[in-house]
C-alpha positions, 0 to 999 in steps of 0.5 A: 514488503510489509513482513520485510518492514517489520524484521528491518524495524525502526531502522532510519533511512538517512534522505532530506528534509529528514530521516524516514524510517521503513514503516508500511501501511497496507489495506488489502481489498477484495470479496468476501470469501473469493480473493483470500485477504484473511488467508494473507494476513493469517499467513502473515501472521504464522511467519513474523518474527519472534521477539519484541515485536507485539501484535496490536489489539485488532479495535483500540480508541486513540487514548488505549492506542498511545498506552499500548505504544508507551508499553510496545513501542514496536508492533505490528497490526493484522486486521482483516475487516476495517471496514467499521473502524473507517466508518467509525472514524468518519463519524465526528461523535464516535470515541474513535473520530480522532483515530486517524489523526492520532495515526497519521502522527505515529506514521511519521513520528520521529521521536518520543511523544507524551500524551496527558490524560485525565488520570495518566500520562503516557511518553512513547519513543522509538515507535515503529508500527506497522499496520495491514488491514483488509476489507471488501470493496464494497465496504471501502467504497461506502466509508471512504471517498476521495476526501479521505485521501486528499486529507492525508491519513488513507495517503499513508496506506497503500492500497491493494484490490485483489482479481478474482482468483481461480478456487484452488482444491482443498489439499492434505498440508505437505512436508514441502508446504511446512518447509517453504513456510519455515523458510521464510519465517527463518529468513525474516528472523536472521533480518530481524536479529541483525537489525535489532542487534545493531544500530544501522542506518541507511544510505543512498548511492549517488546513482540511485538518488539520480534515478529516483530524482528523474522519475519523481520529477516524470510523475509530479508532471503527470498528477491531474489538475482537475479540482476532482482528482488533484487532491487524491493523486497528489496526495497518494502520488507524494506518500508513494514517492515516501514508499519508494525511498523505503522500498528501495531500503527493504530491497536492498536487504533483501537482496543480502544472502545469510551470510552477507547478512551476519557479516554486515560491517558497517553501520552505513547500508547503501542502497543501490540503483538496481534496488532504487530501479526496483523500487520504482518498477514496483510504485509505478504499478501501484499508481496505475492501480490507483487510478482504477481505485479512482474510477471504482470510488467516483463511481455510483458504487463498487459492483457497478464500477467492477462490471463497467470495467469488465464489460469494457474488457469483454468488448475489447476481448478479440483484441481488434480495434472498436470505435469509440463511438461503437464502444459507448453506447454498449458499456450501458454507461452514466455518459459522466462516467464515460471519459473517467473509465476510458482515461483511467484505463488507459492511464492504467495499461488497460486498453490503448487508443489511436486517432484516424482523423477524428476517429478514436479507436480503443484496443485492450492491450495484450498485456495488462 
C-alpha cells in the first residue's frame, strides 16, 4: 500500500470536510534478524519508481526537514531503526523534540507552507511524503506508550508487528526471482507515469460512501469508554477511517490493467463499492492487531506481553473448551493483566468464550 501511495502521489481524494490525499505512514515491528523488517524495505526500495520522487535522509532535525521538502516536495523515507528517533522526540531537550509536530503538519498539509529561520526561510508546496520505518518491539515498547497515540502524531502511522516466520534457506537468485521483482517495478512505474502525467482526482460512488458511512458508524459504537484506552482506540480508530478513504483510492488503481491504465479519460477517478468493501476488509484486521498492540504496550514489557499471549495460545491448543477459572491461574499472570489479555483477544479473533450459567468457557478459535 505503501509503494501504490507513492507511484499515485499527490493525487487528491475529493471527501468532506475536505480533500485528503493518498499518503501513508507505516512502522513495521518485529525481532531483530527473525521477521525481515529490513529485507521489506530493502525490497521496497529496489522496486520504487524512478522519477522525482526522492529518498529522504534517514535522521534530519525539524529545520533540515522543511529545507529538504523546499527542494523535494515529494519523497519517500526507508527506515529501518526508529527506535532512537522516538526516544529522542520524547526527549524535551533534544533538537529533535519538536519532530513530530513538524510531521504531523506535513501528514496533512494541503497547501504551501513557509517556514522562517535565523538565516533562511523555506516555502514548501505540493508535498506529498511518505514514510516506513521498522524497529523491534522491545524498543517500541520502551519509547512509546499509549499517550503517544492519543496525541495524534503515532495515530498517523500504521502500525504492523510481524509473527515469527519459518528460517527460509539461502538460495542462488533465479531468472523468475529477477522477473517477478521487475514486474512490479514496471507496474508501479506505468502508475507513477500516468498520475504525474495528468491532474487526476478521486471521486466516490454513491454506493461506496454508503458502505464506508455504515461501517464507520458500527466501529465509532465500539471504542472503549474506559479513560486507559479511550484516547488510544479513538485516536487510531478516526486515522484508520483516514486510511480507508485512501485505501479505498489505491485499490482502485490497482485494480486498472495496463491498458485501462494508459487509457485513463477522465480526470474523475470513482472508486467503487467493491475497492471501498476491500478497503474495509483490510482496516478491520489492522483494528483487531491494534488491540493486541495494546495489550503488549500496557504490559510490563514486550517479551512479557509475547509470552502471556503464547501461553494462552499453548493452553488453548487442543481446540477444546477450558474454564476461565482452570485458564488464569496457569497464565502465571499479574491478575491486572488478566481481563486486558482475555478482552483484546477476544476482541482481536483470538479465542471466543460462552457462558453456562456462571461459568465462562474460552476456546481459541480455528482461524485466527
Amino acid at each position: 500500500m505503501s509503494l501504490l501511495s507513492s507511484a499515485i502521489g499527490r493525487t487528491p481524494i475529493n471527501i468532506s470536510p475536505e480533500i485528503m490525499f493518498p499518503n501513508v505512514w507505516t512502522i513495521l515491528l518485529g525481532r531483530s534478524g527473525i521477521e525481515r523488517k529490513s529485507t521489506s524495505l530493502n525490497l521496497a526500495m529496489d522496486v520504487l519508481p524512478t522519477g522525482s520522487l526522492t529518498l529522504l535522509p534517514n535522521d534530519y532535525t525539524p529545520e533540515s526537514l522543511w529545507k529538504f521538502l523546499s527542494e523535494h516536495p515529494e519523497c519517500a523515507g526507508y527506515w529501518d531503526e526508529c527506535g532512537g528517533l522516538l526516544k529522542k522526540i520524547k526527549g524535551n531537550n533534544h533538537y529533535q523534540s519538536t519532530l513530530d509536530d513538524t510531521m504531523c503538519t506535513i501528514f496533512t498539509l494541503k497547501s504551501s507552507y513557509t517556514r522562517s529561520l535565523i538565516k533562511e526561510t523555506y516555502s514548501a508546496e505540493d508535498i506529498f511524503m511518505n514514510v516506513s520505518w521498522a524497529t523491534t518491539m522491545s524498543k517500541f515498547k520502551k519509547n512509546v506508550n499509549l499517550d503517544d497515540f492519543g496525541s495524534g502524531f503515532l495515530a498517523r502511522f500504521i502500525v504492523v508487528y510481524a509473527e515469527a516466520a519459518w528460517y527460509e534457506p539461502r538460495r542462488n537468485m533465479t531468472e523468475e526471482d529477477l522477473e517477478k521483482k521487475q514486474v512490479v517495478k514496471d507496474r508501479l512505474q506505468r502508475i507513477y507515469d500516468v498520475f504525474h502525467n495528468k491532474k487526476y482526482y478521486f471521486e466516490f460512488s454513491e454506493e461506496a460512501l454508503e458502505a464506508y458511512e455504515d461501517w464507520a458508524c458500527e466501529k465509532m459504537a465500539l471504542i472503549p469508554k474506559d479513560k486507559e484506552t479511550e484516547d488510544y482506540f479513538g485516536a487510531t480508530t478516526v486515522r484508520l477511517f483516514d486510511y480507508a478513504i485512501k485505501f479505498s483510492a489505491l485499490y482502485e488503481v490497482d485494480n486498472l490493467s495496463n491498458l485501462a491504465l494508459s487509457n485513463l479519460i477522465n480526470l474523475s477517478i470513482i472508486i467503487s463499492k467493491n475497492s471501498m468493501l476491500k478497503s474495509i476488509e483490510k482496516i478491520n484486521y489492522l483494528i483487531s492487531s491494534y488491540k493486541l498492540l495494546s495489550a503488549k504496550l500496557l504490559s510490563l514489557n514486550a517479551s512479557e506481553a509475547d509470552k502471556n499471549i503464547n501461553t494462552l495460545k499453548g493452553l488453548l491448543a487442543d481446540g477444546e473448551w477450558k474454564m476461565r477459572s482452570w485458564l488464569t491461574p496457569r497464565l502465571h499472570m499479574y491478575s491486572r493483566y488478566v481481563d486486558e489479555l482475555f478482552r483484546t483477544a477476544i476482541d482481536s479473533g483470538l479465542i471466543e468464550k460462552k457462558n453456562e450459567g456462571r461459568t465462562v468457557f474460552i476456546r481459541l478459535k480455528e482461524v485466527v
